[in-house]
PDB file as gemmi writes it, atoms N, CA and C in Angstrom:
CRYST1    1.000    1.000    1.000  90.00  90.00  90.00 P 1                      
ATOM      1  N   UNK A   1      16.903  20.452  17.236  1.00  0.00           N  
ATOM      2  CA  UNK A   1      16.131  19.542  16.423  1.00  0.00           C  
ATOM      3  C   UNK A   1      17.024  18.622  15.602  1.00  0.00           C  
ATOM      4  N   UNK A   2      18.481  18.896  15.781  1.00  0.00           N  
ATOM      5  CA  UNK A   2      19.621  17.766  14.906  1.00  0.00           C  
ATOM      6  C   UNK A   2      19.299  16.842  15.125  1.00  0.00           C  
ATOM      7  N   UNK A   3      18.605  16.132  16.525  1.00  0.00           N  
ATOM      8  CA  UNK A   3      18.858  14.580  17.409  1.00  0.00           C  
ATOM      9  C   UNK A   3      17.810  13.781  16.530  1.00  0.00           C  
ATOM     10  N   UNK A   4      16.742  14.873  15.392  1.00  0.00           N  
ATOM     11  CA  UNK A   4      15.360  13.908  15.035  1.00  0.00           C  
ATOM     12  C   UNK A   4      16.010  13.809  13.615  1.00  0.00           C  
ATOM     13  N   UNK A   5      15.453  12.592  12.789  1.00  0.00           N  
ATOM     14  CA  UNK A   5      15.638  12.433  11.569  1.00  0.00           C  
ATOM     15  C   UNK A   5      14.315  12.822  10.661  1.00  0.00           C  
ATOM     16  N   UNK A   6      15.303  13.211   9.340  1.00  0.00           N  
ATOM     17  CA  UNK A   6      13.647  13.551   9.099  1.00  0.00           C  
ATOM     18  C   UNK A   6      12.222  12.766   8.591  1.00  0.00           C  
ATOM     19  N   UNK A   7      12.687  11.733   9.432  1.00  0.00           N  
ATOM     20  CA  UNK A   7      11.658  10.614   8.683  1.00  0.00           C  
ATOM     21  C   UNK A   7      10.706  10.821  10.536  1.00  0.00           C  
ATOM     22  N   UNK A   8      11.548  10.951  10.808  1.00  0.00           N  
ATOM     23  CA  UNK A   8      10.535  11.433  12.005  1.00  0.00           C  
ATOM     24  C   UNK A   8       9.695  12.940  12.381  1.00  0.00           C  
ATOM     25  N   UNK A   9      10.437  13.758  11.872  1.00  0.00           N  
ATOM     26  CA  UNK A   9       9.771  15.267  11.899  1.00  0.00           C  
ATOM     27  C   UNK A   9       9.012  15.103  10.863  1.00  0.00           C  
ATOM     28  N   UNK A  10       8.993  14.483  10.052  1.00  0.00           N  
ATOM     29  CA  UNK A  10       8.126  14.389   8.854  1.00  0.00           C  
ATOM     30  C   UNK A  10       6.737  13.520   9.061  1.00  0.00           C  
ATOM     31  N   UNK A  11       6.744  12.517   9.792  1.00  0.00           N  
ATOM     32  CA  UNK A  11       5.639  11.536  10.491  1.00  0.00           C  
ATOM     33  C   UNK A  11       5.079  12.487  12.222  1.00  0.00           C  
ATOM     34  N   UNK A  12       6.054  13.283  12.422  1.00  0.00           N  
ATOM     35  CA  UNK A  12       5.310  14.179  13.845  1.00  0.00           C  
ATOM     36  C   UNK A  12       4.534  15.527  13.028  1.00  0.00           C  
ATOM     37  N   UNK A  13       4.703  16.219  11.882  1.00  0.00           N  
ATOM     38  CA  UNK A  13       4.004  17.235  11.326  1.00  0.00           C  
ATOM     39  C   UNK A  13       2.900  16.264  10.796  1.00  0.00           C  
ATOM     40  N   UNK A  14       3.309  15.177  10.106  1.00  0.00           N  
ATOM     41  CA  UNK A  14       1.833  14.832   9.158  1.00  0.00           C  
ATOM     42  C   UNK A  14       1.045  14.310  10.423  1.00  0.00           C  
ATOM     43  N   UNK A  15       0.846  14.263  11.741  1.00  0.00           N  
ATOM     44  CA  UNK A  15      -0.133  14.210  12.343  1.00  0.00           C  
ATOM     45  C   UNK A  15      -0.795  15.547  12.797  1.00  0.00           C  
ATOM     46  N   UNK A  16      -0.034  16.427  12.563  1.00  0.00           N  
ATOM     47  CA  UNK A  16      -1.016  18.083  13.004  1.00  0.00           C  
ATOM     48  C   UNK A  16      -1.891  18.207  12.547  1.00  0.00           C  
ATOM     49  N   UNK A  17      -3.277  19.202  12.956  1.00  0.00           N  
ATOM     50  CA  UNK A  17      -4.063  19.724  12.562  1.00  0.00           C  
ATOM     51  C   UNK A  17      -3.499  21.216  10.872  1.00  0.00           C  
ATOM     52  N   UNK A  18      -4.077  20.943  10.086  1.00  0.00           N  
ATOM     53  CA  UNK A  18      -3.562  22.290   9.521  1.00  0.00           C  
ATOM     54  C   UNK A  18      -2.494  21.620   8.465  1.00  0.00           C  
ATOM     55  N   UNK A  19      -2.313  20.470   8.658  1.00  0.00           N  
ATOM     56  CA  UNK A  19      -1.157  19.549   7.735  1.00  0.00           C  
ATOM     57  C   UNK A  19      -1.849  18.650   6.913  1.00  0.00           C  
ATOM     58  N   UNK A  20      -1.531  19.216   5.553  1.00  0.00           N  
ATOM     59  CA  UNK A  20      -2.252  17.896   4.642  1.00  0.00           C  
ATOM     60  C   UNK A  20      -1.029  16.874   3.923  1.00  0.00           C  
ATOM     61  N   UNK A  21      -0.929  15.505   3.633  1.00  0.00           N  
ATOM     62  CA  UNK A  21      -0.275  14.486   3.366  1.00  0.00           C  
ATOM     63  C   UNK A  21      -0.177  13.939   2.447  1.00  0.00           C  
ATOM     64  N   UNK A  22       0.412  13.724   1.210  1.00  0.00           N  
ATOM     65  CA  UNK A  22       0.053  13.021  -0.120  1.00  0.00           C  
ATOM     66  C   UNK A  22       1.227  12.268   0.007  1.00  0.00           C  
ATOM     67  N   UNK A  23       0.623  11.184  -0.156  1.00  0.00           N  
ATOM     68  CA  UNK A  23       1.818   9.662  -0.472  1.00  0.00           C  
ATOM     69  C   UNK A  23       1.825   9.646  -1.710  1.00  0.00           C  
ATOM     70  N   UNK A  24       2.778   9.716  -2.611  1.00  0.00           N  
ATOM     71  CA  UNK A  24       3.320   8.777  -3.836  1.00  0.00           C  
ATOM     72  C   UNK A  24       3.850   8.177  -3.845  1.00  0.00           C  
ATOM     73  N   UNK A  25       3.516   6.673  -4.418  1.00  0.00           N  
ATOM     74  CA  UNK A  25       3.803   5.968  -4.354  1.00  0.00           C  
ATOM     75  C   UNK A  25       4.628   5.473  -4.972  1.00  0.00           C  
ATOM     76  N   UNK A  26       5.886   4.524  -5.491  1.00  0.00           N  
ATOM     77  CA  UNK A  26       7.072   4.079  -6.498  1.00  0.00           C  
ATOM     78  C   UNK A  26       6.744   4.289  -7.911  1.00  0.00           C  
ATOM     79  N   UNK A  27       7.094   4.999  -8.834  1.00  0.00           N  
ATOM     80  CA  UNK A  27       6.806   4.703 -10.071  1.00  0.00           C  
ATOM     81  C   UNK A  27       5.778   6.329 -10.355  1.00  0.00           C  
ATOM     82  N   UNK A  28       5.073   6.481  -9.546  1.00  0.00           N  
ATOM     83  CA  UNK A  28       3.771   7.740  -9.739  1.00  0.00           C  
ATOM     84  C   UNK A  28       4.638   9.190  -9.970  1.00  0.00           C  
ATOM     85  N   UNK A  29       4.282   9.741 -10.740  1.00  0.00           N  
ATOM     86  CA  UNK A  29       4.886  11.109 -11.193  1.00  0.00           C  
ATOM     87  C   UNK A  29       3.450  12.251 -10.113  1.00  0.00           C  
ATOM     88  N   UNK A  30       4.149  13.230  -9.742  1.00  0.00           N  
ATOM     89  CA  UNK A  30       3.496  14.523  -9.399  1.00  0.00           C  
ATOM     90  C   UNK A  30       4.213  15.664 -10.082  1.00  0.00           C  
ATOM     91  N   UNK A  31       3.080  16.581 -10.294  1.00  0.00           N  
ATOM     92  CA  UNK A  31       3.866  17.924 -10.851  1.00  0.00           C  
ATOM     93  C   UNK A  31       3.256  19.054  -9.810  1.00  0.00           C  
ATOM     94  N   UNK A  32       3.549  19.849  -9.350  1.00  0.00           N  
ATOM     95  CA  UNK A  32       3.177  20.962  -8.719  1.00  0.00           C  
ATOM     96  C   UNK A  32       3.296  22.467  -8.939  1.00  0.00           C  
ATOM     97  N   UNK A  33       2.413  22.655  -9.586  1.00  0.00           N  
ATOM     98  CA  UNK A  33       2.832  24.015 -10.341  1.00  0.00           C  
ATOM     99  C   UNK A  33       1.926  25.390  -9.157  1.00  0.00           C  
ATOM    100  N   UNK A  34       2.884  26.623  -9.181  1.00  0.00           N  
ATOM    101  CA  UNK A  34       2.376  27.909  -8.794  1.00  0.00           C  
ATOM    102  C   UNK A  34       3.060  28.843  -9.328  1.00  0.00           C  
ATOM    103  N   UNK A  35       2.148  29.434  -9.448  1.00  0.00           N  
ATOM    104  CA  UNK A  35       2.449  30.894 -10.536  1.00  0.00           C  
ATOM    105  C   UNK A  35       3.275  30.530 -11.136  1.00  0.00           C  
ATOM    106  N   UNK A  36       4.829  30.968 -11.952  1.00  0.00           N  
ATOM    107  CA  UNK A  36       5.946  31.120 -12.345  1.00  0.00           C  
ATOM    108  C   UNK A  36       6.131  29.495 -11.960  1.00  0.00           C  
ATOM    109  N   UNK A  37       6.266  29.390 -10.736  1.00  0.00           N  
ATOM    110  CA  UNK A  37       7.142  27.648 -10.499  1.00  0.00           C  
ATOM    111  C   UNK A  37       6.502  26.421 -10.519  1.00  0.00           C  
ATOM    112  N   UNK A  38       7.232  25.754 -11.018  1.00  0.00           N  
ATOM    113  CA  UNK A  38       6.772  24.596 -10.982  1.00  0.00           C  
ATOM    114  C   UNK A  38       8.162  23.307 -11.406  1.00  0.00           C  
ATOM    115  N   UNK A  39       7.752  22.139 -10.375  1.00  0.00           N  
ATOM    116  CA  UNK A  39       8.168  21.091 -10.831  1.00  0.00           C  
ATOM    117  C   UNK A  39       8.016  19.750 -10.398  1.00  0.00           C  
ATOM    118  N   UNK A  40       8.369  18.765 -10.562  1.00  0.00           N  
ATOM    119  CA  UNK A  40       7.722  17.238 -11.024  1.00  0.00           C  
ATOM    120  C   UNK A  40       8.972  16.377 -10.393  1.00  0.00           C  
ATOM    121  N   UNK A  41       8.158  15.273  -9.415  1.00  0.00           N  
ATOM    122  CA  UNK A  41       8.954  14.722  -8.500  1.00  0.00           C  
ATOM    123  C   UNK A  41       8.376  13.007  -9.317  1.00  0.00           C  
ATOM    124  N   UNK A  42       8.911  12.707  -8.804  1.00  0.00           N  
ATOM    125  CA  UNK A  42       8.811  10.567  -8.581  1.00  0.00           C  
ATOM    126  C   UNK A  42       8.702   9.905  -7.690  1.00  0.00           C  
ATOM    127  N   UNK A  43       7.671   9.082  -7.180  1.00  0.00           N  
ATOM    128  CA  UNK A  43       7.714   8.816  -6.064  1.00  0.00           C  
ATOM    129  C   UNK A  43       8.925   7.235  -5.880  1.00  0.00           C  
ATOM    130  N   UNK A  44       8.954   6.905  -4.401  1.00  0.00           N  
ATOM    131  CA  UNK A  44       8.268   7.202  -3.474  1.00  0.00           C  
ATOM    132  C   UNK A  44       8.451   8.895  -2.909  1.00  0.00           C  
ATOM    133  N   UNK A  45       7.495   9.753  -2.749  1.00  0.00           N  
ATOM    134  CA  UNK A  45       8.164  10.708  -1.884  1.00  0.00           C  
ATOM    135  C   UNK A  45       6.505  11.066  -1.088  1.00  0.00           C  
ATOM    136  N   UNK A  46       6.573  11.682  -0.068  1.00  0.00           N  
ATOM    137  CA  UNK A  46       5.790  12.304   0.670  1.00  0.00           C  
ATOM    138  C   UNK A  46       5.274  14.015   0.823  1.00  0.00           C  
ATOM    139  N   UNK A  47       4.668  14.286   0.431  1.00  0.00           N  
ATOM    140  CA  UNK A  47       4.472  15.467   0.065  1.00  0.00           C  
ATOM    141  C   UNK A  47       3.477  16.449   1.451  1.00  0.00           C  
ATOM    142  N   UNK A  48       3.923  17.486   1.976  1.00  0.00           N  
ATOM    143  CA  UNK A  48       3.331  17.956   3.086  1.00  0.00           C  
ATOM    144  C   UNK A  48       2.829  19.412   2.954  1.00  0.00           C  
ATOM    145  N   UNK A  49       1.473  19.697   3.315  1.00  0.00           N  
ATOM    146  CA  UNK A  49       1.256  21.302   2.482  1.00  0.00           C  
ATOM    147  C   UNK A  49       0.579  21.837   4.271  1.00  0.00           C  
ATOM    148  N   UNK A  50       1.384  22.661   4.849  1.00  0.00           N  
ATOM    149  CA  UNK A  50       1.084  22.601   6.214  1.00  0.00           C  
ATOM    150  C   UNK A  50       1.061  24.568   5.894  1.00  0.00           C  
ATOM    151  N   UNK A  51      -0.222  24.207   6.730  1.00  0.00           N  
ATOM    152  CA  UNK A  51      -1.101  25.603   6.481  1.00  0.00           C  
ATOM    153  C   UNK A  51      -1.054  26.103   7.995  1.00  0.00           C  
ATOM    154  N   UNK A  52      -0.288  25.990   8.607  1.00  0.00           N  
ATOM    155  CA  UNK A  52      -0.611  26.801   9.439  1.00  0.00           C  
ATOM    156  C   UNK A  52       0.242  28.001   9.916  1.00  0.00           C  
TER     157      UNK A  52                                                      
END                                                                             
């Protein structure tokens, strides 16, 4: 899987079934907290919560 970048493994998962996708956009803060952890990104970044 070295030959893919991850701007591409990252655009081939966010089309799966079972894969959810959050765009943030330049400037937008996210925080993501569970149990004990948590922490807070800036976008641009892409965020992928793949359940399967």
């Amino acid at each position: 899987m070295n030959q893919y970048t991850t701007a591409e493994l990252t655009q081939e998962l966010s089309k799966r079934t079972g894969v959810k996708t959050f765009q943030i956009n330049l400037e937008e803060k996210v925080k993501i907290t569970t149990g004990a952890m948590s922490t807070e990104v800036e976008g641009p970044v892409m965020i992928l919560i793949n359940r399967d």
